[in-house]
py3Dmol code that shows the C-alpha trace and the ligand (Angstrom):
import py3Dmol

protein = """\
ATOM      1  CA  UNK A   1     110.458  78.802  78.377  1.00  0.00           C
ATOM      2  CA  UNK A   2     114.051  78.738  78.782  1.00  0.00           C
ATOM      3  CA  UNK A   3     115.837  78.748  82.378  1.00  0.00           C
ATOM      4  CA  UNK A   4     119.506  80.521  82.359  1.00  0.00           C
ATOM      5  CA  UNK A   5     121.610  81.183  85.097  1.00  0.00           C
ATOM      6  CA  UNK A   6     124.645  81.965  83.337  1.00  0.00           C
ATOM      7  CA  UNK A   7     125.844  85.657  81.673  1.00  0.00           C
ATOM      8  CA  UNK A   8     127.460  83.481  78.999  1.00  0.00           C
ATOM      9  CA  UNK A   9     124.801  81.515  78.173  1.00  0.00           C
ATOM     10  CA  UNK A  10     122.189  84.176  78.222  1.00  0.00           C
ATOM     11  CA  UNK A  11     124.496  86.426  75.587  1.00  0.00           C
ATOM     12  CA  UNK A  12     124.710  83.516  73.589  1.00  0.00           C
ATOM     13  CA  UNK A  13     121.018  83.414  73.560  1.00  0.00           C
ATOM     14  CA  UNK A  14     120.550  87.171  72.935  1.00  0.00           C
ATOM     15  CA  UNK A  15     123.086  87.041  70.198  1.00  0.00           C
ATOM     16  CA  UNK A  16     121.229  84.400  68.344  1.00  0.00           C
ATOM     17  CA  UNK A  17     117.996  86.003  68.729  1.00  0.00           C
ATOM     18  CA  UNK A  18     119.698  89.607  67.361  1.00  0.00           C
ATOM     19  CA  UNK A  19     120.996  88.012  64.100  1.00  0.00           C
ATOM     20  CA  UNK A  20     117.304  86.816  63.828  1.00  0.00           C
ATOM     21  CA  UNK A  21     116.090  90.320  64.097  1.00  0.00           C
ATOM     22  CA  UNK A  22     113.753  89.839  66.928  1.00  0.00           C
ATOM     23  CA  UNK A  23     113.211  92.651  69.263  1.00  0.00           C
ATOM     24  CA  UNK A  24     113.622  91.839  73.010  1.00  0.00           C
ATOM     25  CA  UNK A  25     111.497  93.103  76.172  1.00  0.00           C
ATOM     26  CA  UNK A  26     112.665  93.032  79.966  1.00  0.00           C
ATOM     27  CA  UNK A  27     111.048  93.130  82.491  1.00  0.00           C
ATOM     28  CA  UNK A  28     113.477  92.895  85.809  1.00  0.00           C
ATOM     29  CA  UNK A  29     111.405  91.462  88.960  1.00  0.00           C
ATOM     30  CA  UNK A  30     112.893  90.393  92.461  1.00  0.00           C
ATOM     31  CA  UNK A  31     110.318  86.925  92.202  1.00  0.00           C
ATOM     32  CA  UNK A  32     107.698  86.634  94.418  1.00  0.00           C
ATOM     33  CA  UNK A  33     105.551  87.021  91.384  1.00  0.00           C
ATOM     34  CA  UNK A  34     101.708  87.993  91.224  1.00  0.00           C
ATOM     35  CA  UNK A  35      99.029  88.960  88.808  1.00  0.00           C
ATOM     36  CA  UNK A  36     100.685  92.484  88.801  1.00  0.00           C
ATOM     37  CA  UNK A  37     103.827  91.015  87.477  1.00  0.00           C
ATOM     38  CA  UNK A  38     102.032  89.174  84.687  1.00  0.00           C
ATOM     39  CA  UNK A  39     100.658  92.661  83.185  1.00  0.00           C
ATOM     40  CA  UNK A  40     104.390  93.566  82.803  1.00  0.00           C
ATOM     41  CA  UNK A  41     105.343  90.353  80.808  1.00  0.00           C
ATOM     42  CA  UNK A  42     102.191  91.011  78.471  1.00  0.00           C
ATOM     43  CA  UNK A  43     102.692  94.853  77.982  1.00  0.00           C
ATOM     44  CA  UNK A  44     106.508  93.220  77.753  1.00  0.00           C
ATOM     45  CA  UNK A  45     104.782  90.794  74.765  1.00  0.00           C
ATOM     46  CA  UNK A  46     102.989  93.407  73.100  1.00  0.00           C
ATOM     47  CA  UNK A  47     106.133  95.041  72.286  1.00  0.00           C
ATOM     48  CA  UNK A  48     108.571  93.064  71.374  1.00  0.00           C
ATOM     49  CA  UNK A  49     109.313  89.460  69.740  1.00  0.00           C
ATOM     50  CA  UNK A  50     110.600  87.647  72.484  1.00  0.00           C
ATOM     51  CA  UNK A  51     110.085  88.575  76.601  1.00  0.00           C
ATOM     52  CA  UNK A  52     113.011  87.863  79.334  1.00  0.00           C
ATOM     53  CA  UNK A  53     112.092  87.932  82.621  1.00  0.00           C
ATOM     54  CA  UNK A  54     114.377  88.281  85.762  1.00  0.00           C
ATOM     55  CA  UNK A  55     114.340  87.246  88.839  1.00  0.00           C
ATOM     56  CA  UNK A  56     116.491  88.669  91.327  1.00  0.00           C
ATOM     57  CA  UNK A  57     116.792  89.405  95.166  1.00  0.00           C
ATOM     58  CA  UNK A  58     118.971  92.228  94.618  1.00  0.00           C
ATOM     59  CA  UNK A  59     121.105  92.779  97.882  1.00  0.00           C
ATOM     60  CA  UNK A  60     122.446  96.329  96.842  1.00  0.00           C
ATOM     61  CA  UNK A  61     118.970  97.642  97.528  1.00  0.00           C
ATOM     62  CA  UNK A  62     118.058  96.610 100.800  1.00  0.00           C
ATOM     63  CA  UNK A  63     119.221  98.617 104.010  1.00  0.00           C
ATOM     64  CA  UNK A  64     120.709  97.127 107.065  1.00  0.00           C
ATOM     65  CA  UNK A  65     117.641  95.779 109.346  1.00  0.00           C
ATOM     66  CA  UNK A  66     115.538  95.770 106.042  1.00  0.00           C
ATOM     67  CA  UNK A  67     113.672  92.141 104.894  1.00  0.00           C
ATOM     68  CA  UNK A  68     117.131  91.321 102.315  1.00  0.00           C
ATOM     69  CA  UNK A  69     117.092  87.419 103.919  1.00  0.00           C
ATOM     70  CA  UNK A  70     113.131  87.237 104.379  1.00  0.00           C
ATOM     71  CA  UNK A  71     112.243  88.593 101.313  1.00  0.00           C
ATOM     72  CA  UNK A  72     110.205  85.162  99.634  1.00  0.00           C
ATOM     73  CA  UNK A  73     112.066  83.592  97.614  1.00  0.00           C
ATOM     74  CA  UNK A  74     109.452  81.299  95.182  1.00  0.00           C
ATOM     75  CA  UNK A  75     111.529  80.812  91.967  1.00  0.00           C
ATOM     76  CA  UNK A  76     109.876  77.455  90.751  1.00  0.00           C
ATOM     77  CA  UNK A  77     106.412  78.944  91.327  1.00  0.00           C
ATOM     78  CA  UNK A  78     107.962  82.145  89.825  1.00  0.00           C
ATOM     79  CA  UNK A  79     109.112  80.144  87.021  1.00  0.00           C
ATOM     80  CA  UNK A  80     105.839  78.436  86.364  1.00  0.00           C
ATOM     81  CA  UNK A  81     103.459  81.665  86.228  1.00  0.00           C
ATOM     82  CA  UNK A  82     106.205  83.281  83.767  1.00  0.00           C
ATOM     83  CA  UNK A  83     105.652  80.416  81.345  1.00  0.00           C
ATOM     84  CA  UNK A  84     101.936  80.411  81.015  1.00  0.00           C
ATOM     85  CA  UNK A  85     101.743  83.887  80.650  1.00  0.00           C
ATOM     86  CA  UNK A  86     104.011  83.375  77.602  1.00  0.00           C
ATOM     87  CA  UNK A  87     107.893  84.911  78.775  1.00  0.00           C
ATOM     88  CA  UNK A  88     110.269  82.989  76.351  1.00  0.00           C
ATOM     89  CA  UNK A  89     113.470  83.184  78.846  1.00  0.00           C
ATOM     90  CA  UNK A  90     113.774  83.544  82.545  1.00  0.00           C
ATOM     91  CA  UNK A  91     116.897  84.640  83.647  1.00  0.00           C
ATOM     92  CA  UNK A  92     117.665  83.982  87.278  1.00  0.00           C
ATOM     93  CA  UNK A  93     121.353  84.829  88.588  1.00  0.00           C
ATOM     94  CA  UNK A  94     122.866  84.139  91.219  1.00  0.00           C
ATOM     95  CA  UNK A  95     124.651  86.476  93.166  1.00  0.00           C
ATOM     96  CA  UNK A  96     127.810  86.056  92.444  1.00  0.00           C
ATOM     97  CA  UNK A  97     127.267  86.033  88.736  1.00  0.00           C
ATOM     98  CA  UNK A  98     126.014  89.610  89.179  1.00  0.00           C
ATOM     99  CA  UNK A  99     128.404  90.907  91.559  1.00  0.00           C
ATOM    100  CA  UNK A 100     131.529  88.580  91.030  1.00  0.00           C
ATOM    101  CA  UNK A 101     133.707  90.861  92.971  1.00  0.00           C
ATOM    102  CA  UNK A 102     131.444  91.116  95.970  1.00  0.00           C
ATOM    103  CA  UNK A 103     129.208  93.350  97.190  1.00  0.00           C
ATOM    104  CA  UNK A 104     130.796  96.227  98.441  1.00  0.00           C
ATOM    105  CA  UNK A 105     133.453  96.100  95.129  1.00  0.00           C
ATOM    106  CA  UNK A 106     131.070  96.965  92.862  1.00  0.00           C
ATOM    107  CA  UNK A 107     130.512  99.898  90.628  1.00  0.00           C
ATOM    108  CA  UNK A 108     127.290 102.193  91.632  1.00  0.00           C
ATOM    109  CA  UNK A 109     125.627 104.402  89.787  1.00  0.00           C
ATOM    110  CA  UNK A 110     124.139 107.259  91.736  1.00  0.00           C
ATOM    111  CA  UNK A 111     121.442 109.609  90.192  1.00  0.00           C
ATOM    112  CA  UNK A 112     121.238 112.722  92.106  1.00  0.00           C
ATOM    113  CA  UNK A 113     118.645 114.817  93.536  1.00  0.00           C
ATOM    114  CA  UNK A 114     115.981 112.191  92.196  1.00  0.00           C
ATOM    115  CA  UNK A 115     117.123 109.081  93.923  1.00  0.00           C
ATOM    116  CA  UNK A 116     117.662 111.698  97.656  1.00  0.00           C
ATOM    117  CA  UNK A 117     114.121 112.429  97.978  1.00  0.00           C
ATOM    118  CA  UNK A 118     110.510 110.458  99.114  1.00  0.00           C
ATOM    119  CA  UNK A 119     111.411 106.936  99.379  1.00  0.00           C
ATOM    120  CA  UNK A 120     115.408 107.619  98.958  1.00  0.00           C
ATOM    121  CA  UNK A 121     115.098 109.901 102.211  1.00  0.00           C
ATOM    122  CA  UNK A 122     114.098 106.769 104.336  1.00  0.00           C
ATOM    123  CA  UNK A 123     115.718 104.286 103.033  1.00  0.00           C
ATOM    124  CA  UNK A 124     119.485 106.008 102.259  1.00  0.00           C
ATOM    125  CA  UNK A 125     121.377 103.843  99.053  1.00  0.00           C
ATOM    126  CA  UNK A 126     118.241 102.050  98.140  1.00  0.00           C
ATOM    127  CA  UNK A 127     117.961 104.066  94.678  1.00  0.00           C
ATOM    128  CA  UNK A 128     121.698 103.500  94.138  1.00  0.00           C
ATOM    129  CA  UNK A 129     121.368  99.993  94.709  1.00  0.00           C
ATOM    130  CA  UNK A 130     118.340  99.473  92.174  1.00  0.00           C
ATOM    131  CA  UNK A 131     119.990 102.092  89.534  1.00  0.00           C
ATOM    132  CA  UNK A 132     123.429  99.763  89.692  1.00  0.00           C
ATOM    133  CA  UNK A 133     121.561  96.525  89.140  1.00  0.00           C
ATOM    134  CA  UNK A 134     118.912  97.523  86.471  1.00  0.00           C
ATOM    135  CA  UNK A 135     121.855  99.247  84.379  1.00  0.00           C
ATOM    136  CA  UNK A 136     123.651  95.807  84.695  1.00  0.00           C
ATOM    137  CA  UNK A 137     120.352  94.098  83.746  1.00  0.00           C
ATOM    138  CA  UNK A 138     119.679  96.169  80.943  1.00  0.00           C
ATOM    139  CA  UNK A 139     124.045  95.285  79.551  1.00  0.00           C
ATOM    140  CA  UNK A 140     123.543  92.311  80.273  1.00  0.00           C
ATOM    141  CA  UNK A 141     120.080  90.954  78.385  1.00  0.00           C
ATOM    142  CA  UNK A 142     120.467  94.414  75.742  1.00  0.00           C
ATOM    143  CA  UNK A 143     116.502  94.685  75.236  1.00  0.00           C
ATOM    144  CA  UNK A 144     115.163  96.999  73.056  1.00  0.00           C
ATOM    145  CA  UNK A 145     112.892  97.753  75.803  1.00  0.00           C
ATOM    146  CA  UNK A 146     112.097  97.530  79.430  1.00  0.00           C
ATOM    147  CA  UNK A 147     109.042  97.562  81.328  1.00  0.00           C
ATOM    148  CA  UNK A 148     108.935  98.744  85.171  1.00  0.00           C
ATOM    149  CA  UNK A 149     105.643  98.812  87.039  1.00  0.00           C
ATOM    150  CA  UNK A 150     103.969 102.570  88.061  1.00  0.00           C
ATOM    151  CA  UNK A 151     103.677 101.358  91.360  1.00  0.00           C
ATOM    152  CA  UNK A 152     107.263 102.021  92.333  1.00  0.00           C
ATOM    153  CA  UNK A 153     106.724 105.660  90.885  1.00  0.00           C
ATOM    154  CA  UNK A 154     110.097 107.099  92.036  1.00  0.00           C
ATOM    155  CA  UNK A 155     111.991 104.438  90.943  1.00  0.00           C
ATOM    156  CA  UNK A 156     110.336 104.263  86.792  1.00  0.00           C
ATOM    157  CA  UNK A 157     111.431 107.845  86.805  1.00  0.00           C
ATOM    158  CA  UNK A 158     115.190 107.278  88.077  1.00  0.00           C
ATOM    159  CA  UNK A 159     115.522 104.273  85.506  1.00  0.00           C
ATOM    160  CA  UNK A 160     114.396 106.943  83.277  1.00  0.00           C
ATOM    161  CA  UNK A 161     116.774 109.335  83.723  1.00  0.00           C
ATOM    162  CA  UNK A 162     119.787 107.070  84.497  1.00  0.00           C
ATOM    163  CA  UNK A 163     118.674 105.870  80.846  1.00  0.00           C
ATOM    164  CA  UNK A 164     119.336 108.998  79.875  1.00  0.00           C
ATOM    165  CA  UNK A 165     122.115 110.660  81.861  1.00  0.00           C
ATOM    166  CA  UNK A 166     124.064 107.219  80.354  1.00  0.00           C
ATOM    167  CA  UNK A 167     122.673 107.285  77.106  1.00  0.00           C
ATOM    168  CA  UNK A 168     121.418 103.467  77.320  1.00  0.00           C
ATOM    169  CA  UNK A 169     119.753 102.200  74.154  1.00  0.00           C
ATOM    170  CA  UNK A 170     116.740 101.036  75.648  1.00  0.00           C
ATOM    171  CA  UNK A 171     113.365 102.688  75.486  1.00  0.00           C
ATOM    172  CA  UNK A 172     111.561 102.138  79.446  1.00  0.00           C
ATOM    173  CA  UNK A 173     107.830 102.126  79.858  1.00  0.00           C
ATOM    174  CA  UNK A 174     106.326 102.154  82.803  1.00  0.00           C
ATOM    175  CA  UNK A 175     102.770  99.865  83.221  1.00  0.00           C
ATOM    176  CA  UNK A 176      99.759 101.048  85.184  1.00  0.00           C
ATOM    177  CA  UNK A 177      99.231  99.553  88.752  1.00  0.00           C
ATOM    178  CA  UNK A 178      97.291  96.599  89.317  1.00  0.00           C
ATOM    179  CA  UNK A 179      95.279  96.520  92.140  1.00  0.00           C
ATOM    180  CA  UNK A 180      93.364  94.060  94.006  1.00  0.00           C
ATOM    181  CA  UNK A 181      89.399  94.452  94.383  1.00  0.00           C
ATOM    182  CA  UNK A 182      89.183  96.208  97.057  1.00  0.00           C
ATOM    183  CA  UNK A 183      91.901  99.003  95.795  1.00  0.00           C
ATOM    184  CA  UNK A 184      95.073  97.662  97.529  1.00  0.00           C
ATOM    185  CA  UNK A 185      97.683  98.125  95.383  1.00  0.00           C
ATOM    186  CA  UNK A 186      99.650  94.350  94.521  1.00  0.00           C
ATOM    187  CA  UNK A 187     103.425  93.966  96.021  1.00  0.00           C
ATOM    188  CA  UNK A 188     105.281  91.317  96.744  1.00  0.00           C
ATOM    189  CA  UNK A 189     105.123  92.453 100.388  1.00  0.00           C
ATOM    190  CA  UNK A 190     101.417  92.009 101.048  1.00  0.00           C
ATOM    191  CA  UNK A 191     102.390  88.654 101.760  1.00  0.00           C
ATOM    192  CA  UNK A 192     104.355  89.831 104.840  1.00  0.00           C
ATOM    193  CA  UNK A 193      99.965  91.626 106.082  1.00  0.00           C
ATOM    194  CA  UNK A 194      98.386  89.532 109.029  1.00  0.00           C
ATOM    195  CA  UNK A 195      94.589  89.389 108.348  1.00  0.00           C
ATOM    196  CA  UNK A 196      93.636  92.304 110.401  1.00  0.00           C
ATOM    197  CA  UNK A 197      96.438  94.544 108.827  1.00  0.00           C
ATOM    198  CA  UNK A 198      94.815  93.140 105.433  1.00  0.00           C
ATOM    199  CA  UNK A 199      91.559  94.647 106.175  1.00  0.00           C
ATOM    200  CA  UNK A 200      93.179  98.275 106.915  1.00  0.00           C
ATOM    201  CA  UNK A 201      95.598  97.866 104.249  1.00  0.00           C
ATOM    202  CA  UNK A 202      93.100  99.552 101.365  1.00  0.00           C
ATOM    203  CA  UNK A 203      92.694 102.981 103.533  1.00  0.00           C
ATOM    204  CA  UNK A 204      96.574 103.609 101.909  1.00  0.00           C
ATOM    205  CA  UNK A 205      94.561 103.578  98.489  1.00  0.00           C
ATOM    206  CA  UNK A 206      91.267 105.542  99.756  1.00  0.00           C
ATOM    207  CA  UNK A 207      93.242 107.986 101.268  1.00  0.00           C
ATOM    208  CA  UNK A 208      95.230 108.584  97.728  1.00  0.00           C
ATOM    209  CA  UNK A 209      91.822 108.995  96.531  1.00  0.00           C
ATOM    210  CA  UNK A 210      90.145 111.263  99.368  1.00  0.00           C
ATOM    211  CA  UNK A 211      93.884 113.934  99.048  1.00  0.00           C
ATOM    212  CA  UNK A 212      93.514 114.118  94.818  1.00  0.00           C
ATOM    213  CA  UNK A 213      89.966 115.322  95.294  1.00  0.00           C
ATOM    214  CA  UNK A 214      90.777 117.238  97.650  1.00  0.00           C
ATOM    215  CA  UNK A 215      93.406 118.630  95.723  1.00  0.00           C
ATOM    216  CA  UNK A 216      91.093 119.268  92.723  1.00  0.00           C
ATOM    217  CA  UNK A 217      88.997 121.406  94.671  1.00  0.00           C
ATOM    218  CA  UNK A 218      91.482 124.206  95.622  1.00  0.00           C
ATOM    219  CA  UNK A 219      93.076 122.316  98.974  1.00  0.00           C
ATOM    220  CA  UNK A 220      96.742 123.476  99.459  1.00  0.00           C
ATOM    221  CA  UNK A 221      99.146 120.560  98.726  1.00  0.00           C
ATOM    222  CA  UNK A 222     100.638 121.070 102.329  1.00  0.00           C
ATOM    223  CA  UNK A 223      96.713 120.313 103.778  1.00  0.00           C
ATOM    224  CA  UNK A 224      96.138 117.847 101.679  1.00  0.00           C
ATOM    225  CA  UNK A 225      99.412 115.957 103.032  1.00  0.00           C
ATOM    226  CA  UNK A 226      98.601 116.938 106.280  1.00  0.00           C
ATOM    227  CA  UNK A 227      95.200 115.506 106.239  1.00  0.00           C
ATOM    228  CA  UNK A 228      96.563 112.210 104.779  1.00  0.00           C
ATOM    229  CA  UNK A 229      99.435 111.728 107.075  1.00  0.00           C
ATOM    230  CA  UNK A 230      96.912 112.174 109.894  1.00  0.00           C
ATOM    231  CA  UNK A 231      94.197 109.495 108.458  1.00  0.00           C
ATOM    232  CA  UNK A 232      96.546 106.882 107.461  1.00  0.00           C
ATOM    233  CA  UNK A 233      97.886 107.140 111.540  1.00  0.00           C
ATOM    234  CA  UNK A 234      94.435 107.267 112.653  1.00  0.00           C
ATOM    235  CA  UNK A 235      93.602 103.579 110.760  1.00  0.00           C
ATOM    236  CA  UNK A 236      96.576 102.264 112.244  1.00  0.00           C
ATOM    237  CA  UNK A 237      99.584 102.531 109.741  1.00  0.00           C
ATOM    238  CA  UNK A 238     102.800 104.551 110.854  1.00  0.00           C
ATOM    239  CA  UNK A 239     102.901 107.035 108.373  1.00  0.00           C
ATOM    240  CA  UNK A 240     106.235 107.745 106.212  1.00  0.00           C
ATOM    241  CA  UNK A 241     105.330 110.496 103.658  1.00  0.00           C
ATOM    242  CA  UNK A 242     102.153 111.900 101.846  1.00  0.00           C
ATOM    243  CA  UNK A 243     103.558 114.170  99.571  1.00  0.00           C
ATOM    244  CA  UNK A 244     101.775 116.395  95.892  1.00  0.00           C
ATOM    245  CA  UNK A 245     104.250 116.163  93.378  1.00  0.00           C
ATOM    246  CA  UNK A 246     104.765 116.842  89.517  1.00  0.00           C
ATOM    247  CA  UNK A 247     104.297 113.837  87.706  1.00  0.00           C
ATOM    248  CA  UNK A 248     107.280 114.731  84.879  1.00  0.00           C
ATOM    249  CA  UNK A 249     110.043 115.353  87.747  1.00  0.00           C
ATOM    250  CA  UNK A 250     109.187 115.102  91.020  1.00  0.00           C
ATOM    251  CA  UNK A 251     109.605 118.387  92.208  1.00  0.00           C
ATOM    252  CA  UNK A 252     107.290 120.388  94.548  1.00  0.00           C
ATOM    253  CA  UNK A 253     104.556 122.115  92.298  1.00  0.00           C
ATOM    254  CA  UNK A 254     104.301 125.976  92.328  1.00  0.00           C
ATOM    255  CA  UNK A 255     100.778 126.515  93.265  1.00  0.00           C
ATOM    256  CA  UNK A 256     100.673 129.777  91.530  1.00  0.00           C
ATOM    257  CA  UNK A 257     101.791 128.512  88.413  1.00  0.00           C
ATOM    258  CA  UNK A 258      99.607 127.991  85.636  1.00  0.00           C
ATOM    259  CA  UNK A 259     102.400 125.529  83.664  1.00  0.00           C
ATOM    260  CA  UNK A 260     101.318 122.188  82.275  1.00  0.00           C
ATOM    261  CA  UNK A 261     103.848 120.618  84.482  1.00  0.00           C
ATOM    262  CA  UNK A 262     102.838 122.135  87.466  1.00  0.00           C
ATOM    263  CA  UNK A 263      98.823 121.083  87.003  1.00  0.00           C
ATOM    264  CA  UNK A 264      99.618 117.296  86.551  1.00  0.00           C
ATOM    265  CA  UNK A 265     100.550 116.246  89.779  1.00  0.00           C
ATOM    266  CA  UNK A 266     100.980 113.015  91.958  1.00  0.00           C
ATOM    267  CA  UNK A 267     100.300 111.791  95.549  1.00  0.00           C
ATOM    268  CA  UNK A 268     103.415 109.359  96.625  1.00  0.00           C
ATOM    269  CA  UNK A 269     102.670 107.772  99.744  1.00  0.00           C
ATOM    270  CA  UNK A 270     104.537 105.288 101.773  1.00  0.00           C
ATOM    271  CA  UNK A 271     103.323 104.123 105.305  1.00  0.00           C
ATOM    272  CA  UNK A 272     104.530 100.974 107.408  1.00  0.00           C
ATOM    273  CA  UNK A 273     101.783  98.616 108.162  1.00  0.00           C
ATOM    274  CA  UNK A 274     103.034  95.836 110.970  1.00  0.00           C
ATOM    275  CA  UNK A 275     106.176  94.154 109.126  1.00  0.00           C
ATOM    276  CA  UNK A 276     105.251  95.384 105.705  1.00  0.00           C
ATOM    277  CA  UNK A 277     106.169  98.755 104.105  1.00  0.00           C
ATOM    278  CA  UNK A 278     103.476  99.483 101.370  1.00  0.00           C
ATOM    279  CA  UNK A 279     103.809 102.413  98.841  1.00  0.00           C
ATOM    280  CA  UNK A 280     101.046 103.516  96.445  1.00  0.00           C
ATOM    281  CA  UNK A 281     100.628 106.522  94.056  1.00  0.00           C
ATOM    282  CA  UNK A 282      97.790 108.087  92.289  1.00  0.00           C
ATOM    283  CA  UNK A 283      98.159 110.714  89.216  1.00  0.00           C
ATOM    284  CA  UNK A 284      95.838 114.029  90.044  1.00  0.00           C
ATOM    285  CA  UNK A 285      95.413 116.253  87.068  1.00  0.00           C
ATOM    286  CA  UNK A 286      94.295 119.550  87.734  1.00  0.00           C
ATOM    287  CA  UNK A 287      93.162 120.505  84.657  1.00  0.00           C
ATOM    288  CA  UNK A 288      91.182 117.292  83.887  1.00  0.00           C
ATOM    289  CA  UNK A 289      87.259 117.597  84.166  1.00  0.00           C
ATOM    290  CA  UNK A 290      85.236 116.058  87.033  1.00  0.00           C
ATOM    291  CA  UNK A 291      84.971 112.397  86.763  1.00  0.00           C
TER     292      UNK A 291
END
"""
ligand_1 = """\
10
PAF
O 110.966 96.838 91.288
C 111.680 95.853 91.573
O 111.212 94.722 91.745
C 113.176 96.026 91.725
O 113.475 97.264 92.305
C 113.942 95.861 90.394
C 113.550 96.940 89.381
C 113.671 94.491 89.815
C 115.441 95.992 90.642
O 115.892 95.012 91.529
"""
view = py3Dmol.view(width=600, height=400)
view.addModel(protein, "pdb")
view.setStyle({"model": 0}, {"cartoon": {"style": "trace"}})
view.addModel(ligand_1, "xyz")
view.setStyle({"model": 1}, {"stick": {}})
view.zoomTo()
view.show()
């Protein structure tokens, strides 16, 4: 696997591996990398000829008094579980190659309405900050394609329409979330979980679980958020947001409709756990038949 630091060297790279008519994958991580990573570089294999990885601490996206200078930083380890599962290049920037005029000179790209809501509501310019530095990842490296984990729900379908709204030429797929045994789903900030908060961490899962069937047996979306918000205080989390909405856009569902869009919903959660803010999601179709 190839290290690059450099813009220069990694268009270089990209330009050699165009006039051999191999098809590149992307898959843009902040580091701290685990096994849910690692299904994004092999759905990242399975799709193209060669698979750059980034790695990342993008400033732009963290909020004052958010973890921007704890966030772990493990590049060599990074580096080493990118190779064995097979990425060709790893392309780790540093700051100033990314923003060379500084941080608060750069160029944002803002996607409306999308990026305001859920997780953009808490944490104000953090969806501005990740649309500005995946649409420099994707100029810079020029994949065919780029994968983004389902995890960070709210964020695959920004990327998606920024994609869009800018007419990039880059198809995005979004991966299914890995979780661990016991349903918690993997981020880089479980690391940041004492033991005990480990043990309750799951309930943000269960409770995903306990709202969609719920939901699939005539509940009201508002209840079912209610009910949520209430449990996830109860085993010790400070709640954020529970909240049912359509999987294609994000919007509140009209509970009289009958439309397609407005039976294939999602739960978005996001609740603080001791130092660590953990997110989750979990895709509740109406229509489906009893599992
Ligand atoms: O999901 C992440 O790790 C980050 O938001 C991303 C997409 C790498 C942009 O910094």
């Amino acid at each position: 696997m190839e290290r690059i630091e450099r813009l220069q060297r990694l268009r270089e790279r990209r330009g050699a591996w165009r006039q051999a008519g191999l098809r590149v994958a992307l898959v843009p991580t902040m580091g701290n990398l685990h096994v849910g990573h690692l299904s994004l570089i092999h759905e990242a294999a399975a799709r193209a000829e060669r698979v750059v990885a980034s790695v990342f601490v993008n400033p732009l996206q963290f909020g004052a008094g958010e973890d921007f200078s704890q966030y772990p930083r493990t590049l060599e380890h990074d580096a080493d579980m990118l190779r064995d599962a097979g990425c060709d290049l790893l392309f780790a920037p540093a700051e100033a190659e990314v923003y060379p005029r500084g941080r608060a000179a750069q160029t944002v790209i803002e996607v409306p309405g999308l990026g305001d809501q859920l997780c953009g509501a808490s944490r104000p310019g953090h969806f501005r900050g990740v649309a500005t530095v995946v649409a420099k990842l994707l100029n810079m490296v020029q994949p065919e394609v780029a994968i983004f984990g389902e995890k960070d729900f709210q964020q695959l379908l920004i990327i998606r329409r920024m994609v869009d709204d800018l007419d990039l030429p880059v198809e995005i797929v979004g991966a299914p979330i890995v979780r661990e045994r016991d349903g918690l789903a993997m981020s880089s900030r479980n690391s940041y979980l004492s033991a005990a908060e480990r043990a309750i961490a799951p309930r943000l899962y269960a409770n995903l679980v306990t709202a969609a069937a719920r939901l699939r047996s005539g509940a009201s979306c508002a209840a079912v958020e209610h009910e949520a918000e209430q449990a996830l205080a109860a085993a010790g989390f400070e709640p954020d947001y529970v909240s049912v909405r359509r999987r294609s856009d994000l919007a509140t569902p009209d509970a009289l409709s009958d439309s397609a869009p407005d039976r294939a919903l999602i739960i978005l959660a996001a609740a603080r756990l001791g130092r660590a803010r953990l997110i989750d999601n979990l895709a509740c179709d109406l229509d489906a038949p009893p599992a």
